[in-house]
N, C-alpha and C positions, 0 to 999 in steps of 0.2 A: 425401528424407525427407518423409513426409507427414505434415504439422501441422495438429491440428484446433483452431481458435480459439474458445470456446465464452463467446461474448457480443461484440455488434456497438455495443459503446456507445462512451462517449466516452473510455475506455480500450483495449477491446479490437479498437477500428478502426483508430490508428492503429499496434498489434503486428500485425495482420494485413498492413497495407503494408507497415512496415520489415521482415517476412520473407520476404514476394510478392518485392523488391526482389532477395531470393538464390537464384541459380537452383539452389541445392541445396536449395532446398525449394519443396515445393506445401501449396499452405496452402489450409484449408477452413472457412468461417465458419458457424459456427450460432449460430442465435437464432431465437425465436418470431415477433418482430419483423420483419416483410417491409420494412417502410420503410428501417430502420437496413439489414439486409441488402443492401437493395436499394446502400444509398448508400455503402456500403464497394467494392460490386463495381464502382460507376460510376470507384472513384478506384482500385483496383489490382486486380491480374492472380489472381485470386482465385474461389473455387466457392464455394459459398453451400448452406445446407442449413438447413430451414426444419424447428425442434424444438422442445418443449416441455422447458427445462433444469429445473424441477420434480420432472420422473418419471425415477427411476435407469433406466428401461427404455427410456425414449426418448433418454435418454443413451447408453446402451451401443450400442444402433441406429447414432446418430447420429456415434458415434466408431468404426464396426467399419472395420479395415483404418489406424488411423492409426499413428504411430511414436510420436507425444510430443502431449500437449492441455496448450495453455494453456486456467488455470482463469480465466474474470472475467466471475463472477455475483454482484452483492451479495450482502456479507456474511451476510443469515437465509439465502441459500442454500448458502454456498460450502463448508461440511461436508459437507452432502449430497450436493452435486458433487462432490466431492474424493472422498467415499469410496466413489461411484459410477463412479468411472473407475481411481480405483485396485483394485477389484473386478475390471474389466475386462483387468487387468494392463499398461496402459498410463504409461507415462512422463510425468509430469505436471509444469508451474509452473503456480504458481498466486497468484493474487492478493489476493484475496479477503482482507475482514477480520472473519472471524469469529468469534463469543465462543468456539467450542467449544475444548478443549488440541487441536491438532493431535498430538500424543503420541500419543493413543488411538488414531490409524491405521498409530504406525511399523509391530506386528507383524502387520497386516495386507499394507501396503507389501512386508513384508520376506519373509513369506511368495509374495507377487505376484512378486517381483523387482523392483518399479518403483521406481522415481529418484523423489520427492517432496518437489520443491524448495519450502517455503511462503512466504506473506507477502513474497511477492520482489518488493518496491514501492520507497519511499524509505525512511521509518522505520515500521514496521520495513520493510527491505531493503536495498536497497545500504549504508544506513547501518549498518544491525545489522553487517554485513559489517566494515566501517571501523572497528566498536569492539571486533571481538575481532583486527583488524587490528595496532590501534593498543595494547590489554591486552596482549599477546604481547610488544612493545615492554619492556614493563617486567620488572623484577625481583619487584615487587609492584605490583598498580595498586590504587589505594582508592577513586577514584570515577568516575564516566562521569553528567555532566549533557547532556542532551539540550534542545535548541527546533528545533521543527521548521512549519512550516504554507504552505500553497497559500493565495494571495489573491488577487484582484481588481488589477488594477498602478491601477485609476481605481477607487476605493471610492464604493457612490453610496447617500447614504440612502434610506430608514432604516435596513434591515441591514449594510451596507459589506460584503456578500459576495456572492459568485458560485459555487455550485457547480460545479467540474470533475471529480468523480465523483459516483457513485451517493448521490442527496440521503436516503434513506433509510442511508446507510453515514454520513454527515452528523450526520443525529440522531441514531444509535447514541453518536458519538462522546460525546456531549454526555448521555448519559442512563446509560452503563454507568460504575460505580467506578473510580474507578480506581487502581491501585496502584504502588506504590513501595518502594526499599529502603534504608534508613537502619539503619549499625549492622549491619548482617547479616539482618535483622529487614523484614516487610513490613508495610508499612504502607499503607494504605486511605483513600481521600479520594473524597468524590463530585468527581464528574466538575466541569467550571468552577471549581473552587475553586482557595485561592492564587494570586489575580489580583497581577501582578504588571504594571509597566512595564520596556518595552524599549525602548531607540536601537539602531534598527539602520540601520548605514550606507546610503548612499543611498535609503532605504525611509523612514524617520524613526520616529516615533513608534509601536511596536506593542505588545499584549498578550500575557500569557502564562497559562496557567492548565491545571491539571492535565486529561488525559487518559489511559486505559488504553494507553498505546502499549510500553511495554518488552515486554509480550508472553512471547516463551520465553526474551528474556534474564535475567530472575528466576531464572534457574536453568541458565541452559548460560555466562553469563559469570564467573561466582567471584570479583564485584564485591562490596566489601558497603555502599557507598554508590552507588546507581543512580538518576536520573529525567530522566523525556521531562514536557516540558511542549507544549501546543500554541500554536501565533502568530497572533495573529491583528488586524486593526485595532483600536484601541480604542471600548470598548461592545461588543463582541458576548458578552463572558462574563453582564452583566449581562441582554441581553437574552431571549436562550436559555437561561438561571437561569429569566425571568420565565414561560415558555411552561413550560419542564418543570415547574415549581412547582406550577402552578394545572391541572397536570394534560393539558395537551396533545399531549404525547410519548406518554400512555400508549395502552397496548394492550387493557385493562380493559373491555369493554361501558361502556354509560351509555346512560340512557333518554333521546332526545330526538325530539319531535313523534311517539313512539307507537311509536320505534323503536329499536334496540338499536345505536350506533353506537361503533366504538374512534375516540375521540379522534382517536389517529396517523394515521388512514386521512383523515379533514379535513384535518388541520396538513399533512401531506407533499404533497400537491397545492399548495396553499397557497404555500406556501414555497419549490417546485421550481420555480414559476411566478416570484415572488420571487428565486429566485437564477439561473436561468437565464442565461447570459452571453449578450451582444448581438455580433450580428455584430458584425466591427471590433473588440471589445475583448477583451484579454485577460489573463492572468493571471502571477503571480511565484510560484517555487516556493522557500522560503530553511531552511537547514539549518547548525544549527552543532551539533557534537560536541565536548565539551571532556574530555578525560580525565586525567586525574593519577593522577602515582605514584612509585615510586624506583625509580632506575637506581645501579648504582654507588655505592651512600648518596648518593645527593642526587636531592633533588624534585627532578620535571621535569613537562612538562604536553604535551602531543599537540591539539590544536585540527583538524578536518577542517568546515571550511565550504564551501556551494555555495549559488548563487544564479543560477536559472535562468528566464528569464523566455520566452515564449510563442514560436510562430515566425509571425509574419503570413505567412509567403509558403504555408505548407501549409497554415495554419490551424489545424491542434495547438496543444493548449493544454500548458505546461509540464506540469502536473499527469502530465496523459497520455506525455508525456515522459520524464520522469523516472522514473515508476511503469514505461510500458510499455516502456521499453529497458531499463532495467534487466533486464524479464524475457526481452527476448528474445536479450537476452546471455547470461543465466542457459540457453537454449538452448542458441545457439551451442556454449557449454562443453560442455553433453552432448552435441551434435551433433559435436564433434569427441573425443569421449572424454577431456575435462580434468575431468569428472565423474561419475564413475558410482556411488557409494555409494549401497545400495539403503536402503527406509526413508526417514522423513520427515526434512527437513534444515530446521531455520529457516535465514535468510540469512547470521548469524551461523558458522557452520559454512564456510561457503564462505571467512570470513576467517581461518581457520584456514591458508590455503594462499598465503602471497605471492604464487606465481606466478600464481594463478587469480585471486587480487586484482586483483593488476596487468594480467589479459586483461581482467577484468570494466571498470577501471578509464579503458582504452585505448579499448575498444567504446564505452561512452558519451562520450567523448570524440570519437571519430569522427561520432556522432550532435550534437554541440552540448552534450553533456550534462558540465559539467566543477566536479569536484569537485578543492580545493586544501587542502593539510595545510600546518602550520604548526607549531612548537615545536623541542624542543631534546630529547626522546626519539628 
């Protein structure tokens, strides 16, 4: 099966290995980026192909002859990719976290014939997965609370962060609404708010505070109390308050020294420079799912937590772990025919299916990547 891998970053290098790795497939990396390109081919068995992912035409070029593209171009891009390859009629995961409904491309999709697995990461993804997993469980379920966040395992002032993806998918998080369900009903919050504290085990002391992350479960779980909050060390809600505030995040022109400059395009340099992880160190990925509901007339509660932290000996940082096995299990599955539902699928969908839960669930497990449930549903 020939797989085109379409971004050589710090997620989509180490999917390019773990499928190099299977000799039932030839895997092909594209990116504009000759550097990254280069240093993905130095560590696996892999061809490389040098594109501008910008232009739907130099996409369709660059994927002619493949069987299935993983998508992972930041999120301002990943509509435009996604609807660029499923144009092309190709079998897609994709990663990517972007604002648009991924909806709008089922009846294209479905027209194509193509598989359009989305947002196939941690949450949403394997997680989304876990919580219609875990909904299906009940008789009625009433709520699904979500914390989810990637950190630094050594937090070093002044941000106590490190980015291990796309630092512009970073400050998206931090500047789009975000929403929730309460009641049946949604409800809307800017992004950083409802700062909350957490103890979490071995980890100690962390924050929480609203993010756009429930995604298409707003409407494909039939929850009517839903929210994802994001984790992170304490101070970083108030800090990234302070920046989007006074106007840093935006995208807006503004006149300075004579010139017409967006804010964003300063701050993300900036900042990526600032979060950049340092050889030697690395990162903790931690994830707790709590859902309730009735079984039987009597309350019961479903809890699926994981906590995965980096691997020194590859160099992979968890982030890229958990995000990219995820998706290349979400492969597998189509590569063995455990999925073929044409049209766009959030993650969610896939938990509709025990059995493919539990292949999904196996495969990362085999990788290092282990998710453990807990309760009495």
């Amino acid at each position: 099966m020939d797989i085109s891998v379409l971004g050589a970053g710090l997620v989509g290098a180490p999917m390019a290995e773990d499928l190099a790795a299977d000799p039932r497939f030839k895997v092909t990396v594209i990116d504009r980026d000759v550097a990254a390109l280069s240093r993905v081919a130095a560590r696996a068995d892999v061809a490389v192909r040098e594109a501008d992912l910008s232009r739907a035409s130099d996409i369709r070029r660059a994927i002619s002859g493949a069987d299935l593209v993983i998508e992972a171009t930041p999120g301002h891009m990943g509509f435009a990719t996604l609807k660029a390859v499923i144009e092309a009629g190709v079998d897609v995961v994709s990663i990517s976290f972007f604002p648009e409904d991924p909806f709008e491309l089922d009846a294209l999709a479905r027209e194509r014939g193509v598989v359009a697995v989305v947002d196939c990461g941690v949450f949403p993804g394997m997680g989304s997965a876990l919580c219609m997993d875990a909904v299906r469980s009940f008789d009625t379920a009433r709520s699904v609370e979500v914390l989810v966040g990637g950190l630094p395992e050594h937090p070093t002032p002044p941000l106590n962060y490190r980015s291990v993806f796309s630092p512009s998918d970073v400050i998206e998080e931090y500047v789009r609404p975000a929403r929730y369900l309460r009641g049946g009903k949604e409800v809307v919050r800017p992004a950083l708010s409802d700062v909350e504290r957490v103890d979490w085990p071995g980890l100690g002391e962390l924050e929480s505070f609203n993010t756009d992350g429930i995604r298409t479960l707003a409407r494909t779980l039939g929850v009517p109390d839903l929210r994802e909050k994001t984790l992170r060390w304490p101070g970083t809600a108030a800090q990234m308050q302070l920046l989007r505030d006074v106007g840093l995040f935006d995208e807006t022109p503004c006149r300075a020294g004579g010139v017409d400059v967006r804010p964003v395009d300063v701050t993300l340099p900036l900042l990526a420079a600032q979060w950049r992880m340092p050889e030697g160190e690395g990162d903790v990925t931690v994830l707790e799912i709590r859902v309730c509901g009735d079984r039987s007339g009597a309350d019961q509660e479903i809890v699926w937590r994981l906590v995965d932290r980096w691997d020194p000996e590859s160099g992979h940082h968890s982030m890229a772990r958990t995000t990219g096995y995820t998706a290349t299990s979400v492969v597998r599955a189509i590569a063995e025919g455990r999925y073929r539902e044409t049209g766009i699928t959030p993650p969610e969908f896939l938990g509709r299916d025990p059995g493919l839960t539990a292949f999904l669930l196996e495969e990362l497990k085999k990788r290092g990547v282990m998710y453990e449930r807990s309760g009495s549903a």
